[in-house]
PDBQT receptor file of N, H, CA, C and O in Angstrom, charges set to zero:
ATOM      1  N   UNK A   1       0.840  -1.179   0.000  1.00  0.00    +0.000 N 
ATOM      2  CA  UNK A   1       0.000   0.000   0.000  1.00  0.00    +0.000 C 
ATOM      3  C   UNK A   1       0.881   1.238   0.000  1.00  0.00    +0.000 C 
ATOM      4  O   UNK A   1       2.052   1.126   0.364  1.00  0.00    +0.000 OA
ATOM      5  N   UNK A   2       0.381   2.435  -0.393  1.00  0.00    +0.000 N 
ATOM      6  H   UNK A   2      -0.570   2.525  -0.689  1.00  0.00    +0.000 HD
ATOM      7  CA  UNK A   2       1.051   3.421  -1.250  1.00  0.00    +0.000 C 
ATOM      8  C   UNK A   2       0.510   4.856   0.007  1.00  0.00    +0.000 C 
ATOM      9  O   UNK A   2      -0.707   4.966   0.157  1.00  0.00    +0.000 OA
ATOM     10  N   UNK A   3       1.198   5.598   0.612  1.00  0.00    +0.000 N 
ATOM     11  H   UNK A   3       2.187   5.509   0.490  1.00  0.00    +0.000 HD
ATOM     12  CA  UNK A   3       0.509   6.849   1.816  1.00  0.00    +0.000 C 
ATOM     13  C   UNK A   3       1.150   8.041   0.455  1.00  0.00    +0.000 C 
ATOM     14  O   UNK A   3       1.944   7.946  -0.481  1.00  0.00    +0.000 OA
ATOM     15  N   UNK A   4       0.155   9.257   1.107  1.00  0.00    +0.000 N 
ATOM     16  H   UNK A   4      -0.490   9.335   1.867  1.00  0.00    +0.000 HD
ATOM     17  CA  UNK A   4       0.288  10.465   0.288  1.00  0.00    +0.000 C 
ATOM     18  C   UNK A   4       0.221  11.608   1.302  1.00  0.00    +0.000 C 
ATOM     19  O   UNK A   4      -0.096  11.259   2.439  1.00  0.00    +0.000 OA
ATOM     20  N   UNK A   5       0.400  12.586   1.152  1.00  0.00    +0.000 N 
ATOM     21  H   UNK A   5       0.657  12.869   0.228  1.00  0.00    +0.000 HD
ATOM     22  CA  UNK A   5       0.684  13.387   2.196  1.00  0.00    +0.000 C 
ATOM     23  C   UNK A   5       0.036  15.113   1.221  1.00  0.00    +0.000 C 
ATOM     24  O   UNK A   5       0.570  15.912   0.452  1.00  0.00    +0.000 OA
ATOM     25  N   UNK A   6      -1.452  14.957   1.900  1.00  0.00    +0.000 N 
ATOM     26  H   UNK A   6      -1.886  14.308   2.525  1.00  0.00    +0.000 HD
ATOM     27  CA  UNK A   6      -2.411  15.677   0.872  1.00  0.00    +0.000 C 
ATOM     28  C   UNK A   6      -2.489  17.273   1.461  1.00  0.00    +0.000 C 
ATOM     29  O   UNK A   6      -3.100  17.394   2.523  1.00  0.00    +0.000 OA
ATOM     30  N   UNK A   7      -1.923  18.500   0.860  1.00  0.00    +0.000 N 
ATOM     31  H   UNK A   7      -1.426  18.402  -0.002  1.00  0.00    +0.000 HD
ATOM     32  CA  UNK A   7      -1.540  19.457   1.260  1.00  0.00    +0.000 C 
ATOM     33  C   UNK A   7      -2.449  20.534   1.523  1.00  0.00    +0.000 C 
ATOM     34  O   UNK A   7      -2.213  21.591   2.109  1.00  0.00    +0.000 OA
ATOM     35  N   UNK A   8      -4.080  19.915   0.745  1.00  0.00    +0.000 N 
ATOM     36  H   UNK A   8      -4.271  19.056   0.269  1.00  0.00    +0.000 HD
ATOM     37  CA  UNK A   8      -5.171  20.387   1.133  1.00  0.00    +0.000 C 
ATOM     38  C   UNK A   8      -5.991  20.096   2.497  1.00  0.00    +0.000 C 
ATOM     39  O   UNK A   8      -6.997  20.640   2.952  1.00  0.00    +0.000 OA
ATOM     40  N   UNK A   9      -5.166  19.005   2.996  1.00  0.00    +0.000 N 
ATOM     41  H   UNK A   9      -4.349  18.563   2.627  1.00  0.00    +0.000 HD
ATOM     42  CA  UNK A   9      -6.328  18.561   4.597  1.00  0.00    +0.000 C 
ATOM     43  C   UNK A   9      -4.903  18.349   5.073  1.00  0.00    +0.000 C 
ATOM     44  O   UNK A   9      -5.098  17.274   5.640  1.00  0.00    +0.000 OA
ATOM     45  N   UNK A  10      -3.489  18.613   5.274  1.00  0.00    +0.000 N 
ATOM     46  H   UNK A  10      -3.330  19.487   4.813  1.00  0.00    +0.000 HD
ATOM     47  CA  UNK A  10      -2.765  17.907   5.953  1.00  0.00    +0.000 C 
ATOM     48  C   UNK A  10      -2.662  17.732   6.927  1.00  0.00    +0.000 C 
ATOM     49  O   UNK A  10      -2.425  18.268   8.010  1.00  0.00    +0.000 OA
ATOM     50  N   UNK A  11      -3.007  16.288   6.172  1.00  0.00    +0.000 N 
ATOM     51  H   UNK A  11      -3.199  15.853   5.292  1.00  0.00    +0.000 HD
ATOM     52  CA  UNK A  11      -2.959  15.019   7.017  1.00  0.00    +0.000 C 
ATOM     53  C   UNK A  11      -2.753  13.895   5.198  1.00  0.00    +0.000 C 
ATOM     54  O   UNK A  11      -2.840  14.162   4.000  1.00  0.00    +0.000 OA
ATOM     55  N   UNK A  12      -2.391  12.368   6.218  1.00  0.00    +0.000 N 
ATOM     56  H   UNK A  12      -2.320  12.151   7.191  1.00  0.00    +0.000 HD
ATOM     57  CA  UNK A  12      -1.947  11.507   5.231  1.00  0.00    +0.000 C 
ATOM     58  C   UNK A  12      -3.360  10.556   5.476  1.00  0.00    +0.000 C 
ATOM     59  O   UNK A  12      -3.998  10.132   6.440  1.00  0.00    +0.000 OA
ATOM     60  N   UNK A  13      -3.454  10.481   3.540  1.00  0.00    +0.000 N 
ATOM     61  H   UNK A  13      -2.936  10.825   2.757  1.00  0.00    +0.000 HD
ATOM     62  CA  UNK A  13      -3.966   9.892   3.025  1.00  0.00    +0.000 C 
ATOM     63  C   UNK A  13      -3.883   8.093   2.704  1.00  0.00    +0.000 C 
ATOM     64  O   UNK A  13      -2.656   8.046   2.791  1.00  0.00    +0.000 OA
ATOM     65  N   UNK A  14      -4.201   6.920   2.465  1.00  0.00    +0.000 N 
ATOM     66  H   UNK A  14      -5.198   6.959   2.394  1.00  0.00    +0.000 HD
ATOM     67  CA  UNK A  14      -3.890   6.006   2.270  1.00  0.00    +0.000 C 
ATOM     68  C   UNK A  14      -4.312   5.478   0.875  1.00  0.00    +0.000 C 
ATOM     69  O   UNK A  14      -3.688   4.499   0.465  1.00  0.00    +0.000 OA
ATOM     70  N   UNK A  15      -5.459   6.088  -0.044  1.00  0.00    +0.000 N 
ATOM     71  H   UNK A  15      -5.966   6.883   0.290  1.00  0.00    +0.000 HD
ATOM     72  CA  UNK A  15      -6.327   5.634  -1.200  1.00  0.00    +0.000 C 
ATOM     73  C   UNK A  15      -5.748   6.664  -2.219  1.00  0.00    +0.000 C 
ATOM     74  O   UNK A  15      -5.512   6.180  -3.326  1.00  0.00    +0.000 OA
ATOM     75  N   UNK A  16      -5.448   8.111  -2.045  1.00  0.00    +0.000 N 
ATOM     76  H   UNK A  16      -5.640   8.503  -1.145  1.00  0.00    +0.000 HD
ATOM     77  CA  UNK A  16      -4.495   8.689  -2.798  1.00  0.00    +0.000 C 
ATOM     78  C   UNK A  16      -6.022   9.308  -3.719  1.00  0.00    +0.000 C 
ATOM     79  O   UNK A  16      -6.008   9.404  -4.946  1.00  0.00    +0.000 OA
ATOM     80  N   UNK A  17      -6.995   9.598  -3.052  1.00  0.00    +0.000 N 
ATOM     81  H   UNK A  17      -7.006   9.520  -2.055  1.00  0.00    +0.000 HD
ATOM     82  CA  UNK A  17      -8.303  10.423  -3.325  1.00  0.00    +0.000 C 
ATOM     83  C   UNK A  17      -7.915  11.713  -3.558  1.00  0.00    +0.000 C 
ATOM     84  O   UNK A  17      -8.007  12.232  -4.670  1.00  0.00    +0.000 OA
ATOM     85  N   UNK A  18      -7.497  12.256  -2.607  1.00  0.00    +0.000 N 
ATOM     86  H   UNK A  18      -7.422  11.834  -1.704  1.00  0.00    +0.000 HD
ATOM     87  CA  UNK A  18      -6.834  13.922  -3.457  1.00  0.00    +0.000 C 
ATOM     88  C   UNK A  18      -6.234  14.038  -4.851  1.00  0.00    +0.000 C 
ATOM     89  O   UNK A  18      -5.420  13.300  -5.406  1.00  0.00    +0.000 OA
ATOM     90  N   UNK A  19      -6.890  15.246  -5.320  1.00  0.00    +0.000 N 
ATOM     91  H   UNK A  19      -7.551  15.845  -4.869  1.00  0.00    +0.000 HD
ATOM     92  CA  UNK A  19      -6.221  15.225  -6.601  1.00  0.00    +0.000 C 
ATOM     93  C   UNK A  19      -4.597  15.599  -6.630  1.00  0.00    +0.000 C 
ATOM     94  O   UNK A  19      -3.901  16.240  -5.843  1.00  0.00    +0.000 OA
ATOM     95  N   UNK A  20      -4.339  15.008  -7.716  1.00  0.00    +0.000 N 
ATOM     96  H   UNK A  20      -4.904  14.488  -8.356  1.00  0.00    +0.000 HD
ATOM     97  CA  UNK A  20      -2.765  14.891  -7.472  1.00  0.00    +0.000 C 
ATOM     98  C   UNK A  20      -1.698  16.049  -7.221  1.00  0.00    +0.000 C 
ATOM     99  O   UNK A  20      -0.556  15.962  -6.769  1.00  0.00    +0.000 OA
ATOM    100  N   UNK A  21      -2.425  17.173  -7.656  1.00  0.00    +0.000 N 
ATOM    101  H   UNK A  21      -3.353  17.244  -8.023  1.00  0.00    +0.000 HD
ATOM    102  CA  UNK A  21      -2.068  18.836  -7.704  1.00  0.00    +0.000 C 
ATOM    103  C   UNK A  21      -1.623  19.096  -6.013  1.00  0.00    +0.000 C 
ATOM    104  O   UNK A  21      -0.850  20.012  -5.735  1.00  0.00    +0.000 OA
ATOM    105  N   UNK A  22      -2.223  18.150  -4.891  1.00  0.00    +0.000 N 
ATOM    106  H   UNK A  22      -2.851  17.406  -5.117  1.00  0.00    +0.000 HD
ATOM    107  CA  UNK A  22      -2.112  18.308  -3.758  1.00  0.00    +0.000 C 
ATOM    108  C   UNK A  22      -1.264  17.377  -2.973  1.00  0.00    +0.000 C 
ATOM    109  O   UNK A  22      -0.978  17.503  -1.782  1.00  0.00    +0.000 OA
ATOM    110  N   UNK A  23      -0.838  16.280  -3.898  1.00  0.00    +0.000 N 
ATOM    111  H   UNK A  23      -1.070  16.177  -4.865  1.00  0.00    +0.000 HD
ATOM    112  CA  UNK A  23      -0.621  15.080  -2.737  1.00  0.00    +0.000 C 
ATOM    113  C   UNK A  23       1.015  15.244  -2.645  1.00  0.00    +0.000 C 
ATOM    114  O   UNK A  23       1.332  15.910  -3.630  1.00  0.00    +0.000 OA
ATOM    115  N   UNK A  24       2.062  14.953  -1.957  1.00  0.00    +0.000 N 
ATOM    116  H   UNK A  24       1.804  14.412  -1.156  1.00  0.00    +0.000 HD
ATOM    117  CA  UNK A  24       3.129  14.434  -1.951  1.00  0.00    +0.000 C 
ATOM    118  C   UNK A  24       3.594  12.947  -1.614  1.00  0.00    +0.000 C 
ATOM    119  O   UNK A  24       3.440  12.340  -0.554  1.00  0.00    +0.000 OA
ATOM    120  N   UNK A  25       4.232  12.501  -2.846  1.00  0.00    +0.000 N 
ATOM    121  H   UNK A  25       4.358  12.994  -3.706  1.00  0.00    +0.000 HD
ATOM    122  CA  UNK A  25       4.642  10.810  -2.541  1.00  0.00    +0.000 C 
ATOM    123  C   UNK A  25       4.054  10.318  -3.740  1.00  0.00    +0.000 C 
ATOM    124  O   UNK A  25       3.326  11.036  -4.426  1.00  0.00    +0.000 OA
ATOM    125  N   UNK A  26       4.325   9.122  -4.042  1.00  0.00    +0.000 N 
ATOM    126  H   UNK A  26       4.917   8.539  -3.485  1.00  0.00    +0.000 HD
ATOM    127  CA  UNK A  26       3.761   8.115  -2.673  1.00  0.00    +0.000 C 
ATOM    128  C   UNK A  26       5.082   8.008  -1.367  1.00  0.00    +0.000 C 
ATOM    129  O   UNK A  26       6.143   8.623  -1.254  1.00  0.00    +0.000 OA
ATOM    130  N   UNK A  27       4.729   7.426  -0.901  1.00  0.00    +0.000 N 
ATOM    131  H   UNK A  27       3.868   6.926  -0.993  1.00  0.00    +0.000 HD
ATOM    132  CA  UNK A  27       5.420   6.933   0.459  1.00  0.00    +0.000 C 
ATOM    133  C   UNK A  27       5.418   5.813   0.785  1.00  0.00    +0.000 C 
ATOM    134  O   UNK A  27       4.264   5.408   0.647  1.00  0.00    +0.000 OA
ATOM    135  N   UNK A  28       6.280   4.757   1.284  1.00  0.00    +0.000 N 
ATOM    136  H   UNK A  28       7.217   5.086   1.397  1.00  0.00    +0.000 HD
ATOM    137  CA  UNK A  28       5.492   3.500   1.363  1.00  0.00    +0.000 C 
ATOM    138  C   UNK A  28       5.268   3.179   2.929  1.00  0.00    +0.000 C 
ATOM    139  O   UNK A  28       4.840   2.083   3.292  1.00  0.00    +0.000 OA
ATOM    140  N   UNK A  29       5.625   4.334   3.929  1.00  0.00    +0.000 N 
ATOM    141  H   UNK A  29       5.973   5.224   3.634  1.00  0.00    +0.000 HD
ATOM    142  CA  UNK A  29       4.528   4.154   5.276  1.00  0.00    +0.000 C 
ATOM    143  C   UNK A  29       3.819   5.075   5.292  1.00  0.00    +0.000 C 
ATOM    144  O   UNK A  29       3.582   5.596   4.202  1.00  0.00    +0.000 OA
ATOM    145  N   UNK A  30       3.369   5.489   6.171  1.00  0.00    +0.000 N 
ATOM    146  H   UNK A  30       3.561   5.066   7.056  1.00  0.00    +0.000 HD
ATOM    147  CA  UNK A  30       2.194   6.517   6.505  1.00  0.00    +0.000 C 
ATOM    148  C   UNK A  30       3.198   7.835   7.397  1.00  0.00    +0.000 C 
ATOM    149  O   UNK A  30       2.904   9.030   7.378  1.00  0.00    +0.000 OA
ATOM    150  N   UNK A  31       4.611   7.128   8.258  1.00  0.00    +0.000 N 
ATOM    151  H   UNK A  31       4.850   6.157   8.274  1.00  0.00    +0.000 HD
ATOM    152  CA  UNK A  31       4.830   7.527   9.032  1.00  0.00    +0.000 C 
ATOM    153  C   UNK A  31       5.458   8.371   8.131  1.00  0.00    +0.000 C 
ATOM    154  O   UNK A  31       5.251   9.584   8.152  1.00  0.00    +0.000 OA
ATOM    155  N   UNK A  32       6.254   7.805   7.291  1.00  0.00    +0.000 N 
ATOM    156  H   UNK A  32       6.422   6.819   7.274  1.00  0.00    +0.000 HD
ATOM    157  CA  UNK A  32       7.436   8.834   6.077  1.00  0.00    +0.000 C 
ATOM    158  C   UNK A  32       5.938   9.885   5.310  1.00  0.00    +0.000 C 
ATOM    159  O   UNK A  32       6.102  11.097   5.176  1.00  0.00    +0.000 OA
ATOM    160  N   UNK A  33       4.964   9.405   5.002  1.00  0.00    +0.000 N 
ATOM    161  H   UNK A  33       4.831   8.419   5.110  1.00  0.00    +0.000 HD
ATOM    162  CA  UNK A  33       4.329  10.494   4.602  1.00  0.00    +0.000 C 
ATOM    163  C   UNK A  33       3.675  11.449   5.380  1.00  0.00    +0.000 C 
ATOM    164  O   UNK A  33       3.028  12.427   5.006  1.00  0.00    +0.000 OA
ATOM    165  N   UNK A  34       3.913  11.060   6.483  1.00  0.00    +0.000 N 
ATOM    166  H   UNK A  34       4.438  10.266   6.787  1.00  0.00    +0.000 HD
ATOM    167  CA  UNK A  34       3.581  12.195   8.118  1.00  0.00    +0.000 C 
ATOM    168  C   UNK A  34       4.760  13.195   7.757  1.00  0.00    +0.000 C 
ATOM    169  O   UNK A  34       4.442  14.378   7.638  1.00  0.00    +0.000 OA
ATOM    170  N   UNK A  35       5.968  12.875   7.588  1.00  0.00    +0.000 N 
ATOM    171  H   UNK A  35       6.227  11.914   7.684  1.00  0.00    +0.000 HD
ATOM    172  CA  UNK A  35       7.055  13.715   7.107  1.00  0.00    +0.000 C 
ATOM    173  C   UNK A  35       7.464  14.618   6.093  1.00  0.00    +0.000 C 
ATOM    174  O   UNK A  35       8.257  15.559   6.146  1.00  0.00    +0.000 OA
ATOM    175  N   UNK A  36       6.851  14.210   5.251  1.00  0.00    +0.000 N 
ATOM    176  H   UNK A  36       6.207  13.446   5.208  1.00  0.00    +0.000 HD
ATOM    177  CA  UNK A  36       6.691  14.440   3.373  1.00  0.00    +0.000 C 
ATOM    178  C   UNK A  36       7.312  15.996   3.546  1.00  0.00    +0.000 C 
ATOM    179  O   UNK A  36       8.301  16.203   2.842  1.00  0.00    +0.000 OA
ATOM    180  N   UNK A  37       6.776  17.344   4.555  1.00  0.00    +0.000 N 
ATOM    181  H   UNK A  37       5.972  17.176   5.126  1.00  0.00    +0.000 HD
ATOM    182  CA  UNK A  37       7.119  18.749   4.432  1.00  0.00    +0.000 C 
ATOM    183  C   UNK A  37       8.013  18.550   4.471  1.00  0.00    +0.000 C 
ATOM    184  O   UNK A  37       8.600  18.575   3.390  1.00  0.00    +0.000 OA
ATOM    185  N   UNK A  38       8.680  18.259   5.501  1.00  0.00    +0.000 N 
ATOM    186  H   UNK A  38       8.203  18.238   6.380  1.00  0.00    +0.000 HD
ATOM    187  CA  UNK A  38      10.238  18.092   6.288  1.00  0.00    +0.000 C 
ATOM    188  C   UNK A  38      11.103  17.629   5.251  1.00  0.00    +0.000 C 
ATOM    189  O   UNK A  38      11.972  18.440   4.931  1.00  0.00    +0.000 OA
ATOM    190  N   UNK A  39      11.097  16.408   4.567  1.00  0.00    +0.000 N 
ATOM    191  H   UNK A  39      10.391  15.749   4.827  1.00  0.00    +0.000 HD
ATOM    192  CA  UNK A  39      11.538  15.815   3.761  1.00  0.00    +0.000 C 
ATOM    193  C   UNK A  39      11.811  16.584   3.125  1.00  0.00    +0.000 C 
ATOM    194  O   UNK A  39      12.940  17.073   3.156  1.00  0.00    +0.000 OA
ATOM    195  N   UNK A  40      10.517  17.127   1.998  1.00  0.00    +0.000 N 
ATOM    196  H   UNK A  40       9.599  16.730   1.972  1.00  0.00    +0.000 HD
ATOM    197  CA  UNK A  40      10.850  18.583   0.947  1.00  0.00    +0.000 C 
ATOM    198  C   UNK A  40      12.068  19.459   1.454  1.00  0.00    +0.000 C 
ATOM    199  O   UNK A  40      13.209  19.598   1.014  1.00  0.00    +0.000 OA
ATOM    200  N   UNK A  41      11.571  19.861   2.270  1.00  0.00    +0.000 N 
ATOM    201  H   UNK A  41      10.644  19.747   2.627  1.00  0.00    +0.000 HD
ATOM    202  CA  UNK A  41      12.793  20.903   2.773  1.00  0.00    +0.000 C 
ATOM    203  C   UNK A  41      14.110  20.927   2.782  1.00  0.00    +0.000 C 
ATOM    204  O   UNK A  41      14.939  21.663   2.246  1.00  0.00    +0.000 OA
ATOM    205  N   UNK A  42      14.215  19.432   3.905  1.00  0.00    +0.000 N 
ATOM    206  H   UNK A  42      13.541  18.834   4.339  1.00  0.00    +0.000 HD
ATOM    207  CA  UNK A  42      15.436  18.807   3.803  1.00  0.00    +0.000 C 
ATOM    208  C   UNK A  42      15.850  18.823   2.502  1.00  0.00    +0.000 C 
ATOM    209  O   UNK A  42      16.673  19.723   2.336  1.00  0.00    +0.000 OA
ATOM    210  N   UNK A  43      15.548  18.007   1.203  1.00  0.00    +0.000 N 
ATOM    211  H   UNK A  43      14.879  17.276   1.337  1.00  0.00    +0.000 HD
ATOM    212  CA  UNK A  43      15.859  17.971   0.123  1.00  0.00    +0.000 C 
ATOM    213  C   UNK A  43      16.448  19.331  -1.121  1.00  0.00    +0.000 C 
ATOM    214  O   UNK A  43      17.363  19.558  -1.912  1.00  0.00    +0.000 OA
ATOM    215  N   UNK A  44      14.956  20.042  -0.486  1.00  0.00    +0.000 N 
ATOM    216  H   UNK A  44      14.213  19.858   0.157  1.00  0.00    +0.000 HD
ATOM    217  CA  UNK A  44      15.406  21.643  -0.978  1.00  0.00    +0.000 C 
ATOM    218  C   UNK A  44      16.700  22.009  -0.477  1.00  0.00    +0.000 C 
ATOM    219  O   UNK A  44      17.652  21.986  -1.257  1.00  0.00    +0.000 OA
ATOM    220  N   UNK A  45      16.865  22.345   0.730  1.00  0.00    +0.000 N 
ATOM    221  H   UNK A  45      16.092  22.364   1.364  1.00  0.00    +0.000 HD
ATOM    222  CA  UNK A  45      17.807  23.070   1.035  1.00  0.00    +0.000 C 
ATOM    223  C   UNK A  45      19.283  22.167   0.463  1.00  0.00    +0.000 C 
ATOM    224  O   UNK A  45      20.153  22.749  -0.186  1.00  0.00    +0.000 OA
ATOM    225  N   UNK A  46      19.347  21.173   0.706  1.00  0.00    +0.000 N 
ATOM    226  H   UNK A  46      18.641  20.701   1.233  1.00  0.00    +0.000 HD
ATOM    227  CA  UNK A  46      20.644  20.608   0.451  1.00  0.00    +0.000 C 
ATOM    228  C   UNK A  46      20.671  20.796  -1.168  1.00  0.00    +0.000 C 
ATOM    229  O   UNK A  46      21.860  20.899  -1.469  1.00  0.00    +0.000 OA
ATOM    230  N   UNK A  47      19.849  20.886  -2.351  1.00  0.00    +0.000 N 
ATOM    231  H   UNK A  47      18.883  20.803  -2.106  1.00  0.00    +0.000 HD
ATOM    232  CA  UNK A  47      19.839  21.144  -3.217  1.00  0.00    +0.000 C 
ATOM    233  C   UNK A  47      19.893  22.263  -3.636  1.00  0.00    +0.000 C 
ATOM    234  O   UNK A  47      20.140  22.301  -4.841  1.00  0.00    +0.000 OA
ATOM    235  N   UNK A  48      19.727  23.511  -3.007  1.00  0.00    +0.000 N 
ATOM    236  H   UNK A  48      19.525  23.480  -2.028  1.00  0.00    +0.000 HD
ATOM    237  CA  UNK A  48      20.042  24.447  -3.172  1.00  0.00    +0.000 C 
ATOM    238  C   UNK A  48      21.351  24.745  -2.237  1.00  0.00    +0.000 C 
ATOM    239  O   UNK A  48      21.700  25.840  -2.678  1.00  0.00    +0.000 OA
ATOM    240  N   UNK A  49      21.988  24.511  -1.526  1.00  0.00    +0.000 N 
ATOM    241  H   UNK A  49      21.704  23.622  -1.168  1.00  0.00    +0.000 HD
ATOM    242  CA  UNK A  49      23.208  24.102  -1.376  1.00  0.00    +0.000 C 
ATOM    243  C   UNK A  49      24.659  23.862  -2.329  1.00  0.00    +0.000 C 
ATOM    244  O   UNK A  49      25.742  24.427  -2.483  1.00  0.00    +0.000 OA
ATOM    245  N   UNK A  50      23.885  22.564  -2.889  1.00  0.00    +0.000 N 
ATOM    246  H   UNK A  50      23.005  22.105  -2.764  1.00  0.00    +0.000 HD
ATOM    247  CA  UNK A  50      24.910  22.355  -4.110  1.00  0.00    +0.000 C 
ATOM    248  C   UNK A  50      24.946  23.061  -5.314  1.00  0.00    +0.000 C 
ATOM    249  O   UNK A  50      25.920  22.980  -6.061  1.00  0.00    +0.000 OA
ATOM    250  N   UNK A  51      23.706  23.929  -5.637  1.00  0.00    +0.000 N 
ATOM    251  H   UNK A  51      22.914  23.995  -5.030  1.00  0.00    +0.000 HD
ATOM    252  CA  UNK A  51      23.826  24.590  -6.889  1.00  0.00    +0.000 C 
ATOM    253  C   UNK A  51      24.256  26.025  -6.505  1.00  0.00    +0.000 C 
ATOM    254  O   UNK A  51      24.399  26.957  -7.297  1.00  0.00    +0.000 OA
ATOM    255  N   UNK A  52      24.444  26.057  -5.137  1.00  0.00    +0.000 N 
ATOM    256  H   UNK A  52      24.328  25.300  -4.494  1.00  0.00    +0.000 HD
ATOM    257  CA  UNK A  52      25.551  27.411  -4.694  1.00  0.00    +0.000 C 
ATOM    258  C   UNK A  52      26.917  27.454  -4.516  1.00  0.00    +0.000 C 
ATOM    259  O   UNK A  52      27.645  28.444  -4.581  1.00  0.00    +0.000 OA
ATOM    260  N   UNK A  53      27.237  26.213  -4.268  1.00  0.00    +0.000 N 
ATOM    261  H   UNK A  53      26.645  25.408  -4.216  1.00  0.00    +0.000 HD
ATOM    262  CA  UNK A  53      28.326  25.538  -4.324  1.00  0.00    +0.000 C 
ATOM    263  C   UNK A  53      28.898  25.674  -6.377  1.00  0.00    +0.000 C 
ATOM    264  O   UNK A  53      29.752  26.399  -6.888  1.00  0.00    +0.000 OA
ATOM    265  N   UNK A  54      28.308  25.018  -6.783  1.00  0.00    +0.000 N 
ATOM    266  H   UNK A  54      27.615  24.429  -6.368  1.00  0.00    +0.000 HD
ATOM    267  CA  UNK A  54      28.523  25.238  -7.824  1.00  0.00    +0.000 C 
ATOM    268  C   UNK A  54      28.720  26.256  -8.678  1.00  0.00    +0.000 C 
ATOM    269  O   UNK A  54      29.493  26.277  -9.635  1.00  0.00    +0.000 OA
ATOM    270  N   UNK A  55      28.022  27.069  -8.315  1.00  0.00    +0.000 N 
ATOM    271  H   UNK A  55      27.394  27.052  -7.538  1.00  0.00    +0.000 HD
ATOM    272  CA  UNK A  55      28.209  28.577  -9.241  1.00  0.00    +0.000 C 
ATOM    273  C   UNK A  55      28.928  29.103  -8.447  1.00  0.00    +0.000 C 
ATOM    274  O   UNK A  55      29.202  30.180  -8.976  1.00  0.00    +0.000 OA
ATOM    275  N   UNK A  56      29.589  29.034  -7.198  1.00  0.00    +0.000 N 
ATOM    276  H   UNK A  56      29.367  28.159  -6.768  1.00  0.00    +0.000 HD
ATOM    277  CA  UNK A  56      30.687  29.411  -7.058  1.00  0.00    +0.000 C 
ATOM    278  C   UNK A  56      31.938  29.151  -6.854  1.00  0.00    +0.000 C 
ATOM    279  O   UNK A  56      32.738  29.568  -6.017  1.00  0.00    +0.000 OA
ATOM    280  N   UNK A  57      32.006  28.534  -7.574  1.00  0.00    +0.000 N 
ATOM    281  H   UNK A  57      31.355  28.196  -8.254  1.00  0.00    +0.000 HD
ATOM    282  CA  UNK A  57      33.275  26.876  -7.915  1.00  0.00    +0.000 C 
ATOM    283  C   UNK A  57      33.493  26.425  -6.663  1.00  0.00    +0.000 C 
ATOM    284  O   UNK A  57      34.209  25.442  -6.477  1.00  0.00    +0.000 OA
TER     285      UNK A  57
């Protein structure tokens, strides 16, 4: 089973009923899609990290 992390009621989903414009994931617990913001972030920032890194050799 597949969790979504629906940005219109957040809270996590399990049937993935929100339209997709809203959901983050899939996920394959509920608990990692309890996380899904955090995650983003985490991900953002370290990615914007390296492309600062980069443009400035």
């Amino acid at each position: 089973m597949s969790f979504w992390w629906c940005t219109d009621h957040n809270a996590v989903e399990g049937d993935g009923s929100c339209r997709a414009e809203v959901r983050l994931g899939p996920y394959l617990t509920a608990d990692a899609a309890q996380h899904a913001l955090q995650s983003v972030k985490e991900r953002n920032d370290r990615v914007g990290a390296e492309d600062e890194a980069y443009e400035n050799g």
